[in-house]
Structure formats: structure tokens, C-alpha cells
C-alpha positions in Angstrom: 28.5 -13.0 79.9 28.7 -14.3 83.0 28.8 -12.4 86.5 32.0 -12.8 88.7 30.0 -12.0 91.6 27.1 -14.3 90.8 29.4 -17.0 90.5 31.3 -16.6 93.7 27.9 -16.8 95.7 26.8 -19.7 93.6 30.0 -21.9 94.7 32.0 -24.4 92.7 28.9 -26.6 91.7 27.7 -24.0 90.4 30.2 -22.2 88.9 31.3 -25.7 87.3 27.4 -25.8 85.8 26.8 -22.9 84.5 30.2 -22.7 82.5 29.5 -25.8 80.8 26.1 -24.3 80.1 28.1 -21.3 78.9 30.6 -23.2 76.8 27.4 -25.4 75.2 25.8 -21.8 74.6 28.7 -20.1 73.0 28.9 -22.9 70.4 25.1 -21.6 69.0 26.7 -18.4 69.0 30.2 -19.7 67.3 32.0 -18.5 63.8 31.3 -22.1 62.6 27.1 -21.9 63.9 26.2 -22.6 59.7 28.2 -25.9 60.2 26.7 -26.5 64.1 22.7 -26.2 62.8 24.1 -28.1 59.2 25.1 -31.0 61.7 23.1 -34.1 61.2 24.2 -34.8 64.8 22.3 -31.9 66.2 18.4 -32.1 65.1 16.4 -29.8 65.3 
């Protein structure tokens, strides 16, 4: 999870960044992760 604090001193850009990072990372870790890794649209 990400840090409040770390965030704060990283500044907009970089908060904006890193939680798309986040949200792109929380979809490998996701209920539906059998359908995500199933997707032809995602190769591995």
C-alpha cells in the first residue's frame, strides 16, 4: 500500500504516477486475476 507521506514529498506528478502504477498493479492482484492472465490481450 502506498505511503501518505511518501506521496506528499513526491508531489502531484508523482502521486498521479505511481497510483496508475498502483491501480495497473492491483488488477494482477484482482478477484478476477484467472480471467486477467486467461486474457488473450495480455501475453505473457
Amino acid at each position: 500500500m502506498l505511503d501518505r507521506e511518501s506521496i506528499r514529498s513526491e508531489g502531484k506528478s508523482g502521486f498521479e504516477q505511481n497510483f496508475s502504477l498502483f491501480e495497473k498493479n492491483s488488477w494482477l492482484f484482482d478477484e478476477n486475476k484467472e480471467e486477467f492472465w486467461q486474457n488473450p490481450a495480455f501475453p505473457q
